[in-house]
C-alpha positions as CSV (number, residue, x, y, z in Angstrom):
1,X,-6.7,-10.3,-26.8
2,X,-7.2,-9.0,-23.4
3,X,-8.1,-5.6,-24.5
4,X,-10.9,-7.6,-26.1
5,X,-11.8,-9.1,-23.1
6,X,-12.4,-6.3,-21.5
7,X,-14.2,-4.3,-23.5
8,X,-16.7,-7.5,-23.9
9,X,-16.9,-7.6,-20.2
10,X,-16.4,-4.6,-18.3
11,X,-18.7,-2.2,-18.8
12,X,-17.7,1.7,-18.5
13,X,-14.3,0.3,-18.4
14,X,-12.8,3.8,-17.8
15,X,-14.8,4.4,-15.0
16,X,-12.2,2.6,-12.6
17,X,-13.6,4.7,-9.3
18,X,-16.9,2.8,-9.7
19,X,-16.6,-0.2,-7.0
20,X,-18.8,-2.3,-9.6
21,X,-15.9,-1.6,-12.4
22,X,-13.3,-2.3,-10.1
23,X,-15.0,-5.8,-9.5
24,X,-15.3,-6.8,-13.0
25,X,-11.7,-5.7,-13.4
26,X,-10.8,-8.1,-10.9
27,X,-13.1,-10.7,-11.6
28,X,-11.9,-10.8,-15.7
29,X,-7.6,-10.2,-14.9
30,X,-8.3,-13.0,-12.0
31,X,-10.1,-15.3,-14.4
32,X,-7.6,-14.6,-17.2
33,X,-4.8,-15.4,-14.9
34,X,-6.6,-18.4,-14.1
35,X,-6.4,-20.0,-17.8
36,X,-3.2,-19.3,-18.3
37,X,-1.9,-20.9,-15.3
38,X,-3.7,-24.0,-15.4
39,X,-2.2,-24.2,-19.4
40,X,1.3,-23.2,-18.1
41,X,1.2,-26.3,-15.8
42,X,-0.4,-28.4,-17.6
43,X,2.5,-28.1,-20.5
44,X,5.2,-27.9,-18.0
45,X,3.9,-31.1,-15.5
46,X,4.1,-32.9,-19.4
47,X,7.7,-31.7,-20.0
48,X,9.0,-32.4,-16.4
49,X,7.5,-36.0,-16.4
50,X,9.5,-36.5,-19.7
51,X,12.7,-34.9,-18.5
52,X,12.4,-36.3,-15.4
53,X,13.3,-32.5,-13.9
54,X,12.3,-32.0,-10.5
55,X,13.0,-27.9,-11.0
56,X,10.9,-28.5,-13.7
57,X,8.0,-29.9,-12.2
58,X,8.2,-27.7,-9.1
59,X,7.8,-25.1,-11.6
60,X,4.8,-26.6,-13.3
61,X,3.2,-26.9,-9.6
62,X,4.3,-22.9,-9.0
63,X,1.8,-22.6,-12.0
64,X,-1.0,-24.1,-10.8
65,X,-0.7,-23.0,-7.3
66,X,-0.5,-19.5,-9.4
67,X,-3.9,-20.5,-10.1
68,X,-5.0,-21.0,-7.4
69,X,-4.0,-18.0,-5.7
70,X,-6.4,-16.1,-9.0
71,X,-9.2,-18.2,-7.8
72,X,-8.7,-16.8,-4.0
73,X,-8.5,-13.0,-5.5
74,X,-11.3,-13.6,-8.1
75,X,-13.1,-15.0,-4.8
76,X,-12.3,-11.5,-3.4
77,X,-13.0,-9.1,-5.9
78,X,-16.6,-10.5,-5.2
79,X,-17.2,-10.0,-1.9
80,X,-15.0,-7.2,-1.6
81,X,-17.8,-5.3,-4.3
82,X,-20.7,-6.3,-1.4
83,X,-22.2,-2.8,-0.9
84,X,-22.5,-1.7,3.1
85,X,-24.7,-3.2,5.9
86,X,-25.9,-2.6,9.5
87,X,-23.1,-5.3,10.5
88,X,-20.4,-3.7,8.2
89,X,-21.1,0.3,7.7
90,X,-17.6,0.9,5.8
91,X,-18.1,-2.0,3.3
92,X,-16.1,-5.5,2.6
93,X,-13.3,-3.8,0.8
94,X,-11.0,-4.7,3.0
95,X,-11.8,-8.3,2.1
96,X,-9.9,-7.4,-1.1
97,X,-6.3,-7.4,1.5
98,X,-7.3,-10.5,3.7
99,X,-7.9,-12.1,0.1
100,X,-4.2,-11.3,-1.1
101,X,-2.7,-12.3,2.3
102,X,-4.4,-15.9,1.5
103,X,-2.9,-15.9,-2.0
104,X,0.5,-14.6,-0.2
105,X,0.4,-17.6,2.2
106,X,-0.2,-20.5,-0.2
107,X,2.6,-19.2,-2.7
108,X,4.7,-18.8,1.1
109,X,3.5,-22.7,1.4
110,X,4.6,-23.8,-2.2
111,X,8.0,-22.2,-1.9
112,X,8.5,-24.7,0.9
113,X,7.2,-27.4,-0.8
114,X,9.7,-27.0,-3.6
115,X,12.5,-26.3,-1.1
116,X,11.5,-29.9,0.8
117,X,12.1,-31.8,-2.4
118,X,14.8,-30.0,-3.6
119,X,16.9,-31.0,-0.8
120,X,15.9,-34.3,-1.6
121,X,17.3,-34.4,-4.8
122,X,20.6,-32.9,-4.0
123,X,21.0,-35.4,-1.7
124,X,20.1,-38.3,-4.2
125,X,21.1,-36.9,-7.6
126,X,19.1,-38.0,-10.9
127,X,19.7,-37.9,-13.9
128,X,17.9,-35.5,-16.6
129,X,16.4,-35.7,-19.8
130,X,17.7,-33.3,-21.8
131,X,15.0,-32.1,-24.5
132,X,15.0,-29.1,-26.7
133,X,11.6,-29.5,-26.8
134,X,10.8,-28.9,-22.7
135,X,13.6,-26.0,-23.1
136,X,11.3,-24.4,-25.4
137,X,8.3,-25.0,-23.6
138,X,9.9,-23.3,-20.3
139,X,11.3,-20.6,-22.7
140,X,7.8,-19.6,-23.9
141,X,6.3,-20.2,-20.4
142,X,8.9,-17.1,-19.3
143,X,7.2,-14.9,-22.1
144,X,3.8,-15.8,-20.9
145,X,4.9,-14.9,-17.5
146,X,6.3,-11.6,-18.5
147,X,3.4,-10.9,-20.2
148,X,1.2,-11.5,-17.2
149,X,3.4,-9.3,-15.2
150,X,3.2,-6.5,-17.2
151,X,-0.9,-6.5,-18.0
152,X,-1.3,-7.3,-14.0
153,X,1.2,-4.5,-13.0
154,X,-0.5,-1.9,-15.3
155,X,-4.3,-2.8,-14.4
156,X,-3.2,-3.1,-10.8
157,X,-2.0,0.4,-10.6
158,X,-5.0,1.5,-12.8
159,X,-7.7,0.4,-10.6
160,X,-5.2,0.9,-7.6
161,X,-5.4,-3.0,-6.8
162,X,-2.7,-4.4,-4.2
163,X,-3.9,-7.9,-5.2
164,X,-3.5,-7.6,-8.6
165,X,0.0,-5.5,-7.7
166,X,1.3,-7.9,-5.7
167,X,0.3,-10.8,-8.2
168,X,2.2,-9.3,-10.8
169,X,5.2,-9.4,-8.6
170,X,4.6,-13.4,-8.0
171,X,4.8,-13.1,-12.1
172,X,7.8,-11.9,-12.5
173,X,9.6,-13.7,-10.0
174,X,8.2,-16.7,-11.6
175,X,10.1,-15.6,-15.0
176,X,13.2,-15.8,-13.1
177,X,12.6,-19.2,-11.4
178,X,11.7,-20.7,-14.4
179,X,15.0,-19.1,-16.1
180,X,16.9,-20.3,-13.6
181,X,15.2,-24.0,-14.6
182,X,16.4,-23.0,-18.4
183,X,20.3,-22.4,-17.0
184,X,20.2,-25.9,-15.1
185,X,18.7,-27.9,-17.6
186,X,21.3,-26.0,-20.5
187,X,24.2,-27.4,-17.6
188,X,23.6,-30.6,-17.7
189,X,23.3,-31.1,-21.2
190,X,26.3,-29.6,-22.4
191,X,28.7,-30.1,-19.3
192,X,26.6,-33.4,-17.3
193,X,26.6,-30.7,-14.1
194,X,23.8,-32.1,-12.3
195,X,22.5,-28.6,-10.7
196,X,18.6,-29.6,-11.3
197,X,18.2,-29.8,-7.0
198,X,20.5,-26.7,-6.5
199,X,18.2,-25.2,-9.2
200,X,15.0,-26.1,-7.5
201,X,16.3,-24.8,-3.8
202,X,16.3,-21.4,-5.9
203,X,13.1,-21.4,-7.1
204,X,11.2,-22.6,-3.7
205,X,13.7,-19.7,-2.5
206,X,12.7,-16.8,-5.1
207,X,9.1,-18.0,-4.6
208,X,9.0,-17.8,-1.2
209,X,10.7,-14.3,-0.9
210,X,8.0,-13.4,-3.3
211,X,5.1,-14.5,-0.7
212,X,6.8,-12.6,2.0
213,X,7.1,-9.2,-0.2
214,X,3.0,-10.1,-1.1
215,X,2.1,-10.8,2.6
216,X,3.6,-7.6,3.7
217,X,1.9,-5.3,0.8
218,X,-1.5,-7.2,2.0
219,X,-1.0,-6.7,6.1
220,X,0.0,-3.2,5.9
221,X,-3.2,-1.6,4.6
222,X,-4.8,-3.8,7.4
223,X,-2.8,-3.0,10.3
224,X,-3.3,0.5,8.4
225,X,-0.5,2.6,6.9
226,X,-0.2,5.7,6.2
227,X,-0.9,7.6,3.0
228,X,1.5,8.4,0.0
229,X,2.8,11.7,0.0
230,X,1.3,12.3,-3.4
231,X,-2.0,12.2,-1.5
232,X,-1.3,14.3,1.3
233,X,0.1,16.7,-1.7
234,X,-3.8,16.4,-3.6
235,X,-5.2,17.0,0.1
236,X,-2.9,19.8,0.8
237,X,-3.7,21.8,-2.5
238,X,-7.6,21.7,-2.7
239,X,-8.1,22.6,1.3
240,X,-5.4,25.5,0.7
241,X,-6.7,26.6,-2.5
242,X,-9.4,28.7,-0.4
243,X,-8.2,31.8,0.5
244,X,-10.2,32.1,3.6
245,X,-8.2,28.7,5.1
246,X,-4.4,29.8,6.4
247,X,-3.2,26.1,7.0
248,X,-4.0,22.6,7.7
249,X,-3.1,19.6,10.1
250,X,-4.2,16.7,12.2
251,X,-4.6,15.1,8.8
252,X,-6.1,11.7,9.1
253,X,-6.3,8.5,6.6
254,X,-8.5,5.8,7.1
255,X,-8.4,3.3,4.5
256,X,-11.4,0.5,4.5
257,X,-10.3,-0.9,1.4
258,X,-9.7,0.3,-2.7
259,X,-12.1,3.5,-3.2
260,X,-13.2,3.5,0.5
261,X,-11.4,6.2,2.2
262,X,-12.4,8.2,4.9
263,X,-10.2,11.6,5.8
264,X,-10.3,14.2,8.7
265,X,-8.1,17.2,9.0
266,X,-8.1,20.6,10.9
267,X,-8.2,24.1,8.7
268,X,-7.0,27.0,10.0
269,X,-9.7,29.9,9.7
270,X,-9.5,33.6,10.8
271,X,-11.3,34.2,14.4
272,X,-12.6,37.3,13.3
273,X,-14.5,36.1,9.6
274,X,-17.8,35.5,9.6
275,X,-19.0,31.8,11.2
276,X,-21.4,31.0,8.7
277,X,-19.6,32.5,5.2
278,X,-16.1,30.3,6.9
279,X,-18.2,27.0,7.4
280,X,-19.6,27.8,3.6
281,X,-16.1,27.5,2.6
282,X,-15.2,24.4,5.2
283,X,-18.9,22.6,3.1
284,X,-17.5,23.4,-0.1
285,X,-13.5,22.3,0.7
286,X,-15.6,18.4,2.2
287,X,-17.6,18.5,-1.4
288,X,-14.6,19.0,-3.6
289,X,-12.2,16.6,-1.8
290,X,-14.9,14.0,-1.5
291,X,-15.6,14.9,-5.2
292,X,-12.2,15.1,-6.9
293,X,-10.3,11.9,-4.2
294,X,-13.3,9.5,-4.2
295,X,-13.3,9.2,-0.5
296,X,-15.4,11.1,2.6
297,X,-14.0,14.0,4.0
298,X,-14.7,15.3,7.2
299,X,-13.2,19.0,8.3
300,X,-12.7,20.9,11.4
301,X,-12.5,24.3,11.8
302,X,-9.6,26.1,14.1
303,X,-9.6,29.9,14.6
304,X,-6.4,31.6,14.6
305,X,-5.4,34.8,14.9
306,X,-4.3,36.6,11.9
307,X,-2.4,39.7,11.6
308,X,-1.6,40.3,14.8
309,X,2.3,41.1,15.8
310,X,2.1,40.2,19.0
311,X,0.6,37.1,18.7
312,X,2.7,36.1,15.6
313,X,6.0,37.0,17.3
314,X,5.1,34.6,20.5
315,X,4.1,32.1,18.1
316,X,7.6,32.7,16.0
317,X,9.5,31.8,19.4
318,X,7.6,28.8,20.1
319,X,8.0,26.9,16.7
320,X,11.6,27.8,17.5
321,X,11.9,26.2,20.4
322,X,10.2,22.9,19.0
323,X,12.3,22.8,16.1
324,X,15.7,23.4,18.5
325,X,14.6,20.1,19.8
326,X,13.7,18.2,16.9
327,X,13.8,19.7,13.1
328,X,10.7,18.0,12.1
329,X,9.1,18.9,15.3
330,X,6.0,21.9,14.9
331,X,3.2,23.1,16.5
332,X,-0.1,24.6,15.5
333,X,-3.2,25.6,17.2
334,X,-1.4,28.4,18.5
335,X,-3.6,31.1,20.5
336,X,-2.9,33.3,23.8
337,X,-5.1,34.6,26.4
338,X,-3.8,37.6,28.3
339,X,-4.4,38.4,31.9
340,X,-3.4,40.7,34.3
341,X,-0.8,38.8,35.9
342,X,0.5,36.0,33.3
343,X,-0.3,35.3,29.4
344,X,-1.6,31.6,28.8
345,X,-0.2,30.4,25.2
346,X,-2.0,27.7,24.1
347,X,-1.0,25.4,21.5
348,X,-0.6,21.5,19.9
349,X,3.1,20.2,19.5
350,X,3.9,17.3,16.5
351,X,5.8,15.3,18.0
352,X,7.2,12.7,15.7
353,X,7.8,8.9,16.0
354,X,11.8,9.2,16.1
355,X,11.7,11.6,18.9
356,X,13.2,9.3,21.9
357,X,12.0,11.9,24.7
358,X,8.9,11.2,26.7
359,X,6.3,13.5,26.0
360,X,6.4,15.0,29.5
361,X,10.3,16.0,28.6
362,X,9.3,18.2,25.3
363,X,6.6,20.0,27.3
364,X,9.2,20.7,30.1
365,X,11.4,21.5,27.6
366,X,9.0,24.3,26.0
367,X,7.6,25.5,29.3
368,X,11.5,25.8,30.3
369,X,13.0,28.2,27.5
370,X,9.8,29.9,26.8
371,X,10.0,30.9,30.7
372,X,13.5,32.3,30.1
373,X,12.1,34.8,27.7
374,X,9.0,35.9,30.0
375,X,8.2,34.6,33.3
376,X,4.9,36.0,32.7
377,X,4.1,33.5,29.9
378,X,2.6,30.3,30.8
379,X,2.2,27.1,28.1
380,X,-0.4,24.9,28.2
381,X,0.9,22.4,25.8
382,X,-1.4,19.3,24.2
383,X,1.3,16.5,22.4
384,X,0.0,15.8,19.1
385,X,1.2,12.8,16.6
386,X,1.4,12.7,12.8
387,X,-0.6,10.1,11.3
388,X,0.5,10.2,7.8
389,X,3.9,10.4,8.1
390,X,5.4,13.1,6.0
């Protein structure tokens, strides 16, 4: 049915780089989510009234604030497709994040809802009305929810959606919550164990765990994370694929929301090519990474010296050195400039985020073993981070 759907409503549906698909993605899995929510509650409010279930209620109420939390992302989708203005150059996407943070807090708020009036009832015990009738009804609201899970898990990842990712999670925790209402209510009947408030604390627990995993998957894109390592991989492999580029770094990842990156790196070039034929290649590397990532690339050009012995061996003792000090620790811009009294070697230094010394320490460090081998070399050393993380 939702394959259907779809098709009747997003058009050039495989087209899932188009901002304007993405949006009706959203917008239809959003509004789908919506209906099925509201009818989940709606039969499960009827069956905790009857059974007199306060697990089962607070699970009905998980539904509809479910739905609620579809209305907030559908609300997102929206403005998150808003194309760019003067006030807002990169677009809304990020609106897309703030919009799953809101959905992340009311399920956070629900959870504690559940867990107030759980404590209640252990406290003063009721009994249940046992009813094979409201044990089916929960039993087919656990396939509906596995069902959403699995459609919002695989469109998520399709249109590379952390709402819809992080709303599938909320599913499937829900298909344990709701189990967990099954196995109390089951209990009772058959041994009179009155577990229904115990039952409830779990739920309110589950579903709260579940906002916290949501609210971190929607802050870290904000607060800005960095990039998988399958993308640095894709980055990697086109810039190198030029035979005129020796190397890369200073990669940089700036995410402004689904389908709105922006990327800036370094390539390596050799200082003797020609300038114009090497920033013909550099155009051609920003056209097919723009073309073949979806984002905006931006590329600088380093010369280094290529072929040289002298030159290679100094560079040889110097990525030594670094990586004596730390194993993930390298160092690129590498260049010298002879004189007739010392040798300047000139270079950048990674240092990463574990490394406890102070950045003044590594460049005594270097300066200090590289002086043992020549006093006639001098370092002028520039400390360099990694911002993706690899």
């Amino acid at each position: 049915m939702l394959k259907i759907i779809i098709k009747l409503f997003v058009k050039d549906s495989e087209n899932v780089t188009d901002q304007r698909v993405r949006e009706r993605y959203g917008v239809v899995l959003s509004g789908y989510g919506i209906f099925l929510n509201i009818l989940l509650f709606a039969i499960k409010y009827v069956a905790g009234i009857l059974s007199a279930s306060i697990a089962m209620t607070a699970d009905a109420f998980n539904n509809l604030s479910d739905a609620g939390s579809s209305l907030i992302s559908v609300i997102g989708f929206k403005f998150a497709g808003k194309k760019p203005d003067p006030d807002h150059p990169y677009g809304h996407g990020r609106i897309e994040y703030i919009a799953g943070l809101i959905v992340s807090l009311a399920i956070i708020l629900m959870g504690y809802e559940i867990v107030r009036d759980s404590f209640k009832k252990i406290i003063h015990p009721e009994d249940i009305n046992f009813s094979y009738v409201s044990v089916a009804i929960l039993l087919a609201g656990v396939l509906v929810k596995l069902y959403m899970s699995f459609y919002l898990r695989h469109y998520g990842k399709l249109i590379d959606s952390a709402v819809l990712t992080a709303t599938a999670t909320d599913a499937l925790s829900d298909t344990i919550s709701t189990a967990t209402v099954i196995l109390a209510t089951v209990l009772y009947a058959v041994f009179g164990w009155r577990l229904d408030g115990y039952s409830g604390l779990l739920v309110g627990a589950l579903i709260i765990f579940a906002g916290l995993k949501s609210a971190k998957e929607t802050v870290s894109p904000l607060l800005g994370e960095p990039p998988t390592a399958e993308f640095i991989d894709k980055v990697e492999a086109i810039v190198t694929s030029y035979d005129e580029i020796q190397g890369m770094h200073d990669l940089m990842v700036h995410n402004y929301g689904p389908g709105r990156l922006i990327i800036s790196l370094h390539a390596e070039v050799p200082d003797s090519g020609n300038i114009n034929e090497l920033h013909d290649v550099i155009d051609n590397a920003e056209a097919r990474l723009s073309r073949e990532l979806n984002c905006s690339a931006v590329i600088h050009m380093d010369p280094v010296r290529v072929g040289d012995p002298f030159t290679d061996s100094l560079k040889e003792m110097v990525k030594g050195i670094a990586a004596s000090m730390d194993e993930k620790m390298t160092i690129h811009d590498f260049r010298i400039v002879t004189g007739p009294t010392h040798t300047n070697l000139i270079f950048d230094v990674l240092v990463p985020y574990h490394v406890k010394m102070s950045d003044d320490e590594v460049i005594e460090n270097i300066k200090k073993e590289v002086y043992k081998n020549d006093k006639k070399f001098n370092c002028v050393v520039t400390i360099d981070r990694d911002y993706v993380n690899r």
